[in-house]
VEXRO-601188 format. One record per residue (C-alpha): residue in three letters; x, y, z. Coordinates in steps of 0.2 Angstrom, whole numbers, padded with zeros to 4 digits, always signed. Layout:
BEGIN
alaXYZ
...
// end
This chain:
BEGIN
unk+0101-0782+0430
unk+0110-0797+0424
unk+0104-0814+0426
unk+0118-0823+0429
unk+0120-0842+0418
unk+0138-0845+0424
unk+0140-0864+0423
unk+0130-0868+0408
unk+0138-0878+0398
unk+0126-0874+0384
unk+0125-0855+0385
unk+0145-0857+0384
unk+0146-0866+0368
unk+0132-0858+0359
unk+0144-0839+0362
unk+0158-0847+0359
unk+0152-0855+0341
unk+0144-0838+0339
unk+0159-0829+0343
unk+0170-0839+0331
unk+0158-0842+0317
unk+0159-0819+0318
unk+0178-0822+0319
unk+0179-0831+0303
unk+0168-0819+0295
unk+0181-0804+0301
unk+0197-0815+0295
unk+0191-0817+0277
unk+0187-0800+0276
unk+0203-0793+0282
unk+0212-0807+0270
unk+0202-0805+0254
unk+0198-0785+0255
unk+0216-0778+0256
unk+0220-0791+0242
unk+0206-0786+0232
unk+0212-0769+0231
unk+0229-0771+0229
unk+0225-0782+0214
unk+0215-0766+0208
unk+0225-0753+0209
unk+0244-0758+0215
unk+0244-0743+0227
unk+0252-0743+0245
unk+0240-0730+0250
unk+0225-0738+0245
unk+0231-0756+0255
unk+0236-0743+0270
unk+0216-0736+0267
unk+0209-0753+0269
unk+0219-0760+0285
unk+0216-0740+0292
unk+0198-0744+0290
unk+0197-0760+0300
unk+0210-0754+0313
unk+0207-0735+0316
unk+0188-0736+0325
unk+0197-0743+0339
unk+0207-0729+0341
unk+0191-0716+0336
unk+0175-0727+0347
unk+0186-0738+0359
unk+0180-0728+0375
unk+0162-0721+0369
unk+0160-0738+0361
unk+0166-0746+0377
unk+0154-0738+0390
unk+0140-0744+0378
unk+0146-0761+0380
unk+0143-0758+0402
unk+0128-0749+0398
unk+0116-0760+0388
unk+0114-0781+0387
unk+0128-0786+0381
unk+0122-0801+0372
unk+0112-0788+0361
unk+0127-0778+0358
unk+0135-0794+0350
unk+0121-0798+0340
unk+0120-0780+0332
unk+0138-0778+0330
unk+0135-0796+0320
unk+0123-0788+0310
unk+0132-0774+0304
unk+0145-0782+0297
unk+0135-0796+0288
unk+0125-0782+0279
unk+0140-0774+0276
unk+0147-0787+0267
unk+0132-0793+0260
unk+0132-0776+0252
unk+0147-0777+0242
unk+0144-0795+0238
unk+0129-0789+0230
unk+0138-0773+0219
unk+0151-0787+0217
unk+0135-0800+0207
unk+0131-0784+0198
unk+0148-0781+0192
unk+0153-0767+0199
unk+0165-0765+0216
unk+0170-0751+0221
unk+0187-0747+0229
unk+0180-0733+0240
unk+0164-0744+0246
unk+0178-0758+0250
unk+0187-0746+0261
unk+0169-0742+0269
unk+0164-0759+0271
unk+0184-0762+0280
unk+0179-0746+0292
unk+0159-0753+0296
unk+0168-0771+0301
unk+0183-0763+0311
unk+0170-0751+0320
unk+0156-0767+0323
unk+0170-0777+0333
unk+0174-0760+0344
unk+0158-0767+0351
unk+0159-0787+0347
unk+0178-0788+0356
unk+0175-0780+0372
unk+0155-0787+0375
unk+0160-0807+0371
unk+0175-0803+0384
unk+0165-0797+0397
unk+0152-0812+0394
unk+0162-0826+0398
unk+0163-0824+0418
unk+0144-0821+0417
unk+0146-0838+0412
unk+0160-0846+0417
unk+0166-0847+0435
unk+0181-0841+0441
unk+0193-0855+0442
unk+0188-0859+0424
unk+0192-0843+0418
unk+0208-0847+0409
unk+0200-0865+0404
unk+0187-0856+0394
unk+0200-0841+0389
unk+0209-0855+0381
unk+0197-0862+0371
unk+0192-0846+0364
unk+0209-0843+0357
unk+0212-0860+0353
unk+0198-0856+0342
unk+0205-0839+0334
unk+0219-0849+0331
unk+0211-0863+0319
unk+0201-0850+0311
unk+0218-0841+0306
unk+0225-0858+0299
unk+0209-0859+0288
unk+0205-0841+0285
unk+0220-0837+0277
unk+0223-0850+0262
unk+0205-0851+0261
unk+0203-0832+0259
unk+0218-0832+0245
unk+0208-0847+0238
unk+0191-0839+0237
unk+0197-0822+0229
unk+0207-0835+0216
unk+0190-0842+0212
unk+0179-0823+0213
unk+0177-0809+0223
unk+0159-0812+0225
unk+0162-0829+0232
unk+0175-0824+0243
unk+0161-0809+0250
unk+0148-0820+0252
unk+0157-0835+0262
unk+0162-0820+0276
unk+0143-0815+0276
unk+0137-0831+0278
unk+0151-0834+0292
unk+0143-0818+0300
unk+0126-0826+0298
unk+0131-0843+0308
unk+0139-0834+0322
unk+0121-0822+0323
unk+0111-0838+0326
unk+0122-0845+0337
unk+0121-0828+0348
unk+0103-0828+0346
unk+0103-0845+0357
unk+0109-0839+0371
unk+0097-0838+0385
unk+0098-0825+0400
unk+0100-0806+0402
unk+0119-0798+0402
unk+0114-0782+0407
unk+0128-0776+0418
unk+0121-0769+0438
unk+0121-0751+0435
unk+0135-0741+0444
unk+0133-0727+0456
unk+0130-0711+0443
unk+0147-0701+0438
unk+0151-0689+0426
unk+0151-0692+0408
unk+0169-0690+0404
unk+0175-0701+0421
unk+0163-0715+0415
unk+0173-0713+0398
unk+0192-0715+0406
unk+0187-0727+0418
unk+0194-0743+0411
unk+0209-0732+0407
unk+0210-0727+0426
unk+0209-0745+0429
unk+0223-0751+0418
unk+0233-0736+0423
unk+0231-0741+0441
unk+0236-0760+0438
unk+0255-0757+0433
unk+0256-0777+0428
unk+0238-0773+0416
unk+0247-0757+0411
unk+0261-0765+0406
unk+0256-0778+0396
unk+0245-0764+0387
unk+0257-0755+0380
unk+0269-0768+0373
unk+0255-0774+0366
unk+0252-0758+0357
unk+0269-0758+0352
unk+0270-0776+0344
unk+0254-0773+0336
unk+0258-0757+0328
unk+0275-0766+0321
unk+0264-0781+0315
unk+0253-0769+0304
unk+0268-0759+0296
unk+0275-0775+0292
unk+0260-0783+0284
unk+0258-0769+0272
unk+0273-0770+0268
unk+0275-0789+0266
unk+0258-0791+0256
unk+0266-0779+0243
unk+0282-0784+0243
unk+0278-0805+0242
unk+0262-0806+0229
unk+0267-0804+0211
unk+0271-0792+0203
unk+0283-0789+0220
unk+0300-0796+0222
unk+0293-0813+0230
unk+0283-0815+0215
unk+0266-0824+0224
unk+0250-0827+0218
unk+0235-0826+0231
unk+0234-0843+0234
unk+0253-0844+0239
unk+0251-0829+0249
unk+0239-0836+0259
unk+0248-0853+0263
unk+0261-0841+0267
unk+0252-0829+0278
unk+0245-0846+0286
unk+0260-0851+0293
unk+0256-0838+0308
unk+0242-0850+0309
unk+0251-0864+0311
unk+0261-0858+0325
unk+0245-0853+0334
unk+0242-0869+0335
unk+0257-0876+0342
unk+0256-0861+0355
unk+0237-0866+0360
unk+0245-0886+0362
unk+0259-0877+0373
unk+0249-0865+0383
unk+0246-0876+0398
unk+0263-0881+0399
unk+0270-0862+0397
unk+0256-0854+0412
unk+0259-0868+0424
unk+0276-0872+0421
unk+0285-0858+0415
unk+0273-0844+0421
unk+0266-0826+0415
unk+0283-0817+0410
unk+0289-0832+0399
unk+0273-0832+0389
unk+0275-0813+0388
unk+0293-0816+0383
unk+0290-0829+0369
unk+0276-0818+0361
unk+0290-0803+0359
unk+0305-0812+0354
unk+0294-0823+0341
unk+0288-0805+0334
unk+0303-0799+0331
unk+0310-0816+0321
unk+0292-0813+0311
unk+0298-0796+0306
unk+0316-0797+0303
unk+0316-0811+0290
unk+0310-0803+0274
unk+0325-0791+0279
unk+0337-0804+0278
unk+0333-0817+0267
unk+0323-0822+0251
unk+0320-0837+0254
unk+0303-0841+0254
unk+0303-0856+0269
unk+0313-0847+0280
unk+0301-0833+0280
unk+0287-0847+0281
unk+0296-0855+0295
unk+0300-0839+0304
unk+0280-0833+0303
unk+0275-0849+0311
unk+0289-0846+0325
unk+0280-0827+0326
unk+0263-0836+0328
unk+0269-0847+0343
unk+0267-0833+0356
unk+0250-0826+0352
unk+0239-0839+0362
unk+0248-0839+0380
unk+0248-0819+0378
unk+0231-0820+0374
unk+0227-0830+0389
unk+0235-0819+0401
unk+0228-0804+0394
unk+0209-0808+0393
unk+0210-0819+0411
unk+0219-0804+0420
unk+0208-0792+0412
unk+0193-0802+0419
unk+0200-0804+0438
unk+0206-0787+0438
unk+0189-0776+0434
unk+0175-0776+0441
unk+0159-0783+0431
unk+0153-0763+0428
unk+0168-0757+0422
unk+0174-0775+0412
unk+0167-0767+0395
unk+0177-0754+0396
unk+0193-0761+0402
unk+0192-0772+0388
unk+0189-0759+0378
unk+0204-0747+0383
unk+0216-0761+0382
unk+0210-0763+0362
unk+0208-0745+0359
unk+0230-0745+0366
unk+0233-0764+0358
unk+0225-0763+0342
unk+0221-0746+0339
unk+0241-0747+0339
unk+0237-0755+0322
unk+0232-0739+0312
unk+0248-0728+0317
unk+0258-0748+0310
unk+0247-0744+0293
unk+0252-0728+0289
unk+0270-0733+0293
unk+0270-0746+0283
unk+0261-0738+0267
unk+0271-0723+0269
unk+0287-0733+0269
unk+0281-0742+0254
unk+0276-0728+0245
unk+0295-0717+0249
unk+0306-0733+0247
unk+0297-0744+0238
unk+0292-0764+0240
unk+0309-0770+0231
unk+0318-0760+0246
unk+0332-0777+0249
unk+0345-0779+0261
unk+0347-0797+0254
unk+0352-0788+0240
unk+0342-0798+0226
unk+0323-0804+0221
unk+0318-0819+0229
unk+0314-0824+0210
unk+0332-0819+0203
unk+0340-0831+0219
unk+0327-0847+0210
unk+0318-0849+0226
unk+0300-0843+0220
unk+0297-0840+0201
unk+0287-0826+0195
unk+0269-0831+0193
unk+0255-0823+0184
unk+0244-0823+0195
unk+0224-0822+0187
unk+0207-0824+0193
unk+0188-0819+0192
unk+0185-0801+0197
unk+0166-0801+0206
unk+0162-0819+0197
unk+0162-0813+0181
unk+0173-0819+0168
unk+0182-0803+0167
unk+0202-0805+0168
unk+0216-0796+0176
unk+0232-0797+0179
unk+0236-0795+0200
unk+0247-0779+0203
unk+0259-0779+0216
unk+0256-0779+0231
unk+0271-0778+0242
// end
């Protein structure tokens, strides 16, 4: 049974410190692992193998994964999802000291942290009302993006930064970001067992929180655009990594490409200041609106231009919409299932939303691979047109003071 601490100001904070400290962690892995191995090798395919590996266990666990969430503490669940990817990390940091990473471990490590936050996602989303009270839901909502959103503006230079520096650095920064957020969780008091439901056949428990977003045709809807968005934002980040850091046509170095990628950030941030005004003045549809057509600016610009600050200008515009959406999504999710079944609501909206994200991967590394990164409607390199000149872009490879030259990563 759950023993309810809704209105503890203290158990909020500590899961939200937690729950953030574990988002870091997951940023700087998903910055400096795909870079990592596209400094390596050079290959499409093995970028596409990295972001498959954190994206596709939503799509292989979300609904097992789910109903694990509504049938054990949930405040556990977090904790060992924390766990597992801290060691995993750790791991590689460790092969990393000994001089030695391998691409295939990487790829591993990308799956173990993608399948870990099947579990983290929908468990920290079902904790909050245990917490919270209802009419703070979209207060506390807020904050958590608000959160996310700070954590991108860091996450991204400072993972570009840290893989400048070594790989082993840069490994064990997101371990000890996963280490934080553990302790934070470990805090918390009370028991988040959900009230067990009236007993149903195994494969019904599995599609109920589809059932339930099928039933609810505005939850539906949002569902499935965000599916469709996501799977666009993962072809094109393939794509964009190999085609902006050196030896591709933008011609970046990690650091740039990570002050780059953290202009999505920087927009979050504007669209966290915003998100009051957008839900009480504008309301649900415009904050639905804004994320889309901000989406579509992000992906059209490499297309169009080579120009480095309108592309920086136009990922910031893309990152405007995120926090409102966000809002929406987890509040309706919250008032729309019932405490039982919020696990695995949560979890089928992520297993349609982001497990979107693996389909985007292979689109993207496929396009890569048959058309290549310097594929250019602008008609010339973003180097030829002055606007970025070609860097050769070095660093430590696992702390040691073995060179490399970066290979080109979209």
């Amino acid at each position: 049974m759950q023993h309810s601490t809704r209105g503890d100001a203290r158990c909020f904070w500590l899961l939200w410190s937690g729950t953030v400290a574990s988002i870091l962690g997951g940023s700087l892995a998903r910055i400096v692992l795909p870079v990592f191995v596209a400094s390596e090798t050079g290959s499409p395919a093995a970028v596409s193998a990295i972001v498959f590996g954190f994206t596709a266990p939503r799509l292989a666990f979300g609904l097992p994964l789910g109903l694990l969430v509504d049938r054990v503490d949930r405040r556990l669940a977090l904790v060992g999802a924390i766990l597992c990817r801290g060691a995993a990390l750790a791991l590689l940091a460790g092969l990393g000291l000994a001089g030695d990473t391998p691409i295939a471990l990487a790829i591993l490590v990308a799956a173990v942290i993608g399948t870990a936050e099947v579990v983290d996602e929908p468990a920290a989303t079902a904790l909050v009302p245990a917490i919270v009270p209802p009419d703070r839901l979209d207060a506390a909502n807020r904050r958590f993006v608000a959160a996310e959103m700070v954590v991108e503006i860091v996450s991204q230079p400072a993972g570009g930064f840290l893989l400048g520096v070594g790989l082993l650095l840069a490994l064990s920064t997101g371990a000890a970001a996963y280490l934080a957020g553990l302790a934070g969780l470990l805090l918390v008091a009370g028991t988040f067992r959900p009230a067990p439901a009236e007993a149903r056949p195994l494969r019904a428990d599995l599609v109920a929180g589809l059932a339930v977003i099928w039933r609810q045709p505005v939850l539906r809807a949002i569902t499935l655009m965000a599916g469709t968005i996501n799977a666009c934002w993962t072809a094109w980040m393939v794509a964009f990594i190999l085609h902006a850091l050196a030896p591709g046509p933008m011609g970046l170095d990690e650091w740039r490409l990570g002050l780059l990628l953290g202009a999505d950030g920087i927009g979050g941030a504007i669209g966290v200041a915003s998100v009051g005004f957008v839900l009480g003045r504008m309301g649900r549809r415009w904050a639905i609106g804004i994320n889309i057509a901000g989406n579509a600016l992000m992906y059209l610009a490499p297309l169009v231009t080579p120009n480095v600050w309108l592309i920086c200008i136009a990922i910031a515009i893309g990152g405007i919409g995120a926090p409102p959406w966000g809002v929406v999504t987890r509040t309706l999710q919250q008032r729309t299932a019932p405490d039982h079944l919020l696990g695995r609501v949560s979890a089928a909206y992520r297993m349609i939303a982001h497990g979107a994200n693996a389909v985007g991967t292979v689109i993207g590394g496929l396009a890569a691979e048959l058309w290549g990164v310097g594929c250019r409607f602008s008609g010339r390199r973003a180097a030829d047109a002055g606007d970025v000149p070609p860097v050769p872009a070095r660093h430590h490879l696992s702390g040691l003071c073995r060179r490399r030259a970066t290979a080109g990563l979209m």
